[in-house]
Every structure is written in structure tokens, then in C-alpha cells.
C-alpha positions as CSV (number, residue, x, y, z in Angstrom):
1,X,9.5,-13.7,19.0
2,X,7.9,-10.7,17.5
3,X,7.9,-7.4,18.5
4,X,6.9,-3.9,17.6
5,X,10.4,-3.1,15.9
6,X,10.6,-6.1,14.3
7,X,6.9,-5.8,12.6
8,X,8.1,-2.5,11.4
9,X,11.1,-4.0,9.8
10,X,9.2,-6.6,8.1
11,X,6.2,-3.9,7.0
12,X,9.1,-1.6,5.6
13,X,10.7,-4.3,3.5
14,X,7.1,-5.8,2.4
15,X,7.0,-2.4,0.8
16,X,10.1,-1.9,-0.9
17,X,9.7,-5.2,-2.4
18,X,6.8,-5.0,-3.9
19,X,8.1,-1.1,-4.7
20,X,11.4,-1.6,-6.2
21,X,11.6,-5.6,-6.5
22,X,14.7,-5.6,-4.5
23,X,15.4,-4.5,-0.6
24,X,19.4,-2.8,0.3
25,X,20.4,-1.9,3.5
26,X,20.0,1.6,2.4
27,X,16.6,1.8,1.3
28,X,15.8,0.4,4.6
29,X,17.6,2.9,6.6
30,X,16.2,5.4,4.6
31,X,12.6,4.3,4.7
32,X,12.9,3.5,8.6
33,X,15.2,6.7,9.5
34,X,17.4,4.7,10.7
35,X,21.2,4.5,10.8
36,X,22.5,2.2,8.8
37,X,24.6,0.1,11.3
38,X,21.3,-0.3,13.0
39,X,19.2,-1.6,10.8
40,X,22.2,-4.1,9.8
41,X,22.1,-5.4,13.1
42,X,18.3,-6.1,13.0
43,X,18.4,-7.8,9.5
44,X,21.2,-9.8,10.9
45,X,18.7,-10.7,14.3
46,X,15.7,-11.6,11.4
47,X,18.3,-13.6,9.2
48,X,18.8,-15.6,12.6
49,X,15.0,-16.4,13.4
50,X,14.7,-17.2,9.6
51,X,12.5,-14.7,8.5
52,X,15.2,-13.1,5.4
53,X,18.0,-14.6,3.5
54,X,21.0,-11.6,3.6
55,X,24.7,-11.6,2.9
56,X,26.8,-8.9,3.1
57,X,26.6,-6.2,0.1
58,X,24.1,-8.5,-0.8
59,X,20.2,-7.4,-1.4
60,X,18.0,-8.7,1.5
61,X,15.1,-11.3,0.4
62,X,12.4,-12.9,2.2
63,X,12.3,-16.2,3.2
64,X,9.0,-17.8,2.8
65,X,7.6,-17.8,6.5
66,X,9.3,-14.2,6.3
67,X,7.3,-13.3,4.0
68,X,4.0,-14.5,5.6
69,X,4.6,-12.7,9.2
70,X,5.1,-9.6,7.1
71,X,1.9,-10.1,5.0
72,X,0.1,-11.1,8.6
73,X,1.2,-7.2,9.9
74,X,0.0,-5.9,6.7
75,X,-3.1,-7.7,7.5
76,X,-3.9,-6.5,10.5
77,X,-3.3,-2.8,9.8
78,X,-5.0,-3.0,6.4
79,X,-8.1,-4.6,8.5
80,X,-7.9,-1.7,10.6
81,X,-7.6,1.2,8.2
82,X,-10.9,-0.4,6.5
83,X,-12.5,-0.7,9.7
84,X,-11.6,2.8,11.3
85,X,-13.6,4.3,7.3
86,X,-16.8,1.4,7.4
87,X,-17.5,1.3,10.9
88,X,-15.7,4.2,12.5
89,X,-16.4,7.2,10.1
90,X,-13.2,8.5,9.9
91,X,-11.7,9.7,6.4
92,X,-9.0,7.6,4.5
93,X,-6.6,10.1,5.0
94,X,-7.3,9.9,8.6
95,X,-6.3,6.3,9.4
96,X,-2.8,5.5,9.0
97,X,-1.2,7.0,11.8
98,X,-4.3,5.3,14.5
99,X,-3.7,1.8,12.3
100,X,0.7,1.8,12.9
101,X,-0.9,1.9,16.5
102,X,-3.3,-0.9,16.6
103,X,-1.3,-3.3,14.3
104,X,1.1,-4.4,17.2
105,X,-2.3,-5.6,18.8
106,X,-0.8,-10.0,19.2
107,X,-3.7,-11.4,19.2
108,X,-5.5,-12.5,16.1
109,X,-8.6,-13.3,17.4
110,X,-9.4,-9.6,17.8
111,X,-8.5,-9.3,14.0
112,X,-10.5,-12.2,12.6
113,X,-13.4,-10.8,14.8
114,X,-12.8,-7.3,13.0
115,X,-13.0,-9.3,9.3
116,X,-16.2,-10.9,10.0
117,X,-17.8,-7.5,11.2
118,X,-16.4,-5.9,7.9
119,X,-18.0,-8.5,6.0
120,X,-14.4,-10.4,5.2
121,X,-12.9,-7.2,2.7
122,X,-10.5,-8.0,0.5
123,X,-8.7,-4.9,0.1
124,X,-8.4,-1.7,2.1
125,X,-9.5,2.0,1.8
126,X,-6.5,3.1,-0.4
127,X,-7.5,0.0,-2.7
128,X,-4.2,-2.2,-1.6
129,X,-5.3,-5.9,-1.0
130,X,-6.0,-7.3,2.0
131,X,-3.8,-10.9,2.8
132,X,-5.6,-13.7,4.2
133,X,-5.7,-15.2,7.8
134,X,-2.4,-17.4,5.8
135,X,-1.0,-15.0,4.7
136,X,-2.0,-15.1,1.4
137,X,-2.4,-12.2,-0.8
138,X,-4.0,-11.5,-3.8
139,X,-2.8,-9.4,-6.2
140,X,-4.6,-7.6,-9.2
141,X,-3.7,-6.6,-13.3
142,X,-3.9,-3.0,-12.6
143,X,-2.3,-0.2,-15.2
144,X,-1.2,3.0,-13.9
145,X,-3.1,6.1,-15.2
146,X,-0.3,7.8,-16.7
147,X,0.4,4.6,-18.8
148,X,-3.3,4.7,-20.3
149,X,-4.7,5.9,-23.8
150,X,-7.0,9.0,-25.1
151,X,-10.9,7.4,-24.8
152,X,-10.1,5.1,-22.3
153,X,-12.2,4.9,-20.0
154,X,-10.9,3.5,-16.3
155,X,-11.7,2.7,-12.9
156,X,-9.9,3.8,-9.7
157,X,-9.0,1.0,-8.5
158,X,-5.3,1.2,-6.3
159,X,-3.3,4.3,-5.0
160,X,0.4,4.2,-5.6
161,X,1.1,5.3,-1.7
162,X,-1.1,7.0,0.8
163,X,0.3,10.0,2.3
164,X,-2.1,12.6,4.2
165,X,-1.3,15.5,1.5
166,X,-1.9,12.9,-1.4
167,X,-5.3,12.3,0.1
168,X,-6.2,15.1,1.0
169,X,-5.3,16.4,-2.8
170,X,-7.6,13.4,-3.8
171,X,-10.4,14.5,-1.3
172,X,-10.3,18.1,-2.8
173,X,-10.3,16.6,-6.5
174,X,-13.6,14.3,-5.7
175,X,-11.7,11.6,-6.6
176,X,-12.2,8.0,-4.8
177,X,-11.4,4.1,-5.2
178,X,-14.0,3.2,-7.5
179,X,-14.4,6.6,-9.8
180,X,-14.4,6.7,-13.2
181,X,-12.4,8.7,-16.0
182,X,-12.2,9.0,-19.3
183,X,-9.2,10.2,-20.2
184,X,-10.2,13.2,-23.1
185,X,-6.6,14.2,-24.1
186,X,-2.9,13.6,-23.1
187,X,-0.2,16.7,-22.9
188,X,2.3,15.4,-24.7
189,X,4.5,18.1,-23.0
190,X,4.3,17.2,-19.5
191,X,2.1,13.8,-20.0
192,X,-0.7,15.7,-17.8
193,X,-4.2,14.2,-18.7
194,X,-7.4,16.1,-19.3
195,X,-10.1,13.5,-17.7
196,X,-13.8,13.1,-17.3
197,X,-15.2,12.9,-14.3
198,X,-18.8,13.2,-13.5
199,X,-19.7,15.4,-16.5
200,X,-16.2,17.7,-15.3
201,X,-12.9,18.0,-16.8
202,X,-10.3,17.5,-14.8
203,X,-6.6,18.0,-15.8
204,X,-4.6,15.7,-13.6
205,X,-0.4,15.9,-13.7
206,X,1.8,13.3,-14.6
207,X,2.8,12.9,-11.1
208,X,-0.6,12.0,-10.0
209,X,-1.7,9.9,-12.8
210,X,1.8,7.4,-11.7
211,X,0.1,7.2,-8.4
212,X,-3.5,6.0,-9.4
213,X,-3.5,2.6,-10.6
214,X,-6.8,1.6,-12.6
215,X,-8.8,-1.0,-14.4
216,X,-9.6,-0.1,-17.9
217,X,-13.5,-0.5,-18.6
218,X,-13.8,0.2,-22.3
């Protein structure tokens, strides 16, 4: 049976996953603030309802339906971060907090019914993708900013993670899913990047280039 906690378990490892490659015990506590005897306890109650594979010192790892309930929570918060910006008017860095809220919502109905009235996205505000009523998510060939060339020229396309202050730093900079750079010169002492953007330079830090991934154009 599913539950509130255990939809935050499974959203938490999604992440690390996809963020490290592997999920520990310890990463979990630490992403959940949890105690670590906790959150032990809970992996072993998933292990039991066949959601993750786990042995003891042992990295945790999905098991396939595991992996779909947790894409299915992703789903409906993602849906509802898109819908509070399109329909609701509120700013992407506005929407987390209201979507952890409305993603313990059970029924799916109310979630397919939000897809159709958003035109069936298929990814979010922050530019993460959007899985499927399966489960299924599509993923995209994205390069991170810091990683690209002088005279490339690039296209927002995915943010690395999507806390308020980041947001808010992005809101101040002009700077959006879908904007486009070209990067003008690198710093090879701190790997800062002096951009283009809409006839303005813009000298972004190495730390916020690894957070924007993008699409190179030309």
C-alpha cells in the first residue's frame, strides 16, 4: 500500500539515482533528514512489498515496478508544478513546496485530467521530463554548460536542481528554459563563462553553468 512516507522514499531515491548512479543508506538519510536506523527500517518495509532490491552494506536498487511507482510520484508532482506556472500564474520558483502537497493526491484520474488540460507536456517548468501514465520516462542528450566550447551557441534546456535561491538567481539573470547563449569566452581561471544573451554579456560562474544543462544549436 502506498503512502505519503513511502512516496517520499521512493521520490528521494528516484533522485539520487539518476544523481549519483547509485542509492546508500546514507545519502538517503541525508537527503530525507532522517536518522539512519530509520530510513533502514523503511528500505527494509519497500524490499518487502518488492519495490527495491537491498542487502546489508549493500547499495539499494530499484526493482522494476519500484521504479515505475516512483516515476508515477514524479509524475504527478511534475504535472503539477507545470500546471500551478500554465494555468495558475505562479512563478517556477514558487511551485515546489504547493506540488510536495498535491502529489500524495491517490487518484489518477485527477492527474490524467490535469495532462489533458495542459495539453499532455512532456516535461516540467524546470525542464526535467515528465513520465508517462506507465511510467515511462523519456530522457534527453543534454550537455551541461560548463562542459561547452567558446562560439557555441546553446539552448536552455534542463536545470541541474531547482531550489528557490537558484531560481530566484535565474529570475534576476533573465534567464529561462528555452534561452539562448553563446558562450563568447571561457576563464580558464575559474571556468566562469562570459555569454550572450539577448544582445548582453553575461558572465556566469562555474557553479552555475554545472547546473544548466543545454542543447547545442550551432
Amino acid at each position: 500500500m502506498r503512502s505519503q512516507t513511502k512516496e517520499n522514499y521512493l521520490k528521494a531515491m528516484f533522485a539520487l539515482d539518476q544523481r549519483a548512479g547509485k542509492i546508500s543508506i546514507t545519502d538517503l538519510s541525508k537527503s530525507l533528514d532522517l536518522s539512519t536506523p530509520t530510513v533502514n527500517n523503511m528500505i527494509k518495509k519497500l524490499k518487502t512489498m518488492g519495490w527495491v532490491n537491498y542487502e546489508k552494506y549493500q547499495p539499494i536498487t530499484f526493482t522494476e515496478q519500484g521504479r515505475r511507482e516512483a516515476a508515477l510520484v514524479l509524475r504527478k508532482h511534475r504535472l503539477t508544478e507545470m500546471f500551478l506556472v500554465e494555468k495558475m500564474g505562479f512563478g517556477w520558483e514558487n511551485v515546489h513546496a504547493i506540488a510536495e502537497q498535491i502529489e500524495h493526491v491517490e487518484s489518477q484520474e485527477f492527474f490524467d485530467r490535469m495532462d489533458e488540460l495542459l495539453g499532455y507536456p512532456k516535461y516540467d517548468p524546470h525542464g526535467s521530463p515528465i513520465p508517462d501514465k506507465e511510467g515511462n520516462i523519456t530522457f534527453r542528450n543534454l550537455k551541461r554548460l560548463s562542459e561547452c566550447q567558446e562560439d557555441q551557441t546553446v539552448v536552455i534546456k534542463r536545470l541541474a536542481h531547482e531550489s528557490k535561491a537558484f531560481l530566484e538567481y535565474l529570475n534576476g539573470k533573465k534567464l529561462r528554459i528555452g534561452s539562448e547563449l553563446t558562450i563568447m569566452e571561457l576563464e580558464d581561471f575559474d571556468g566562469s563563462l562570459i555569454v550572450n544573451f539577448n544582445q548582453k554579456t553575461l558572465t556566469l560562474s562555474e557553479k552555475v553553468c554545472d547546473q544548466l544543462f543545454v542543447e547545442i544549436v550551432k
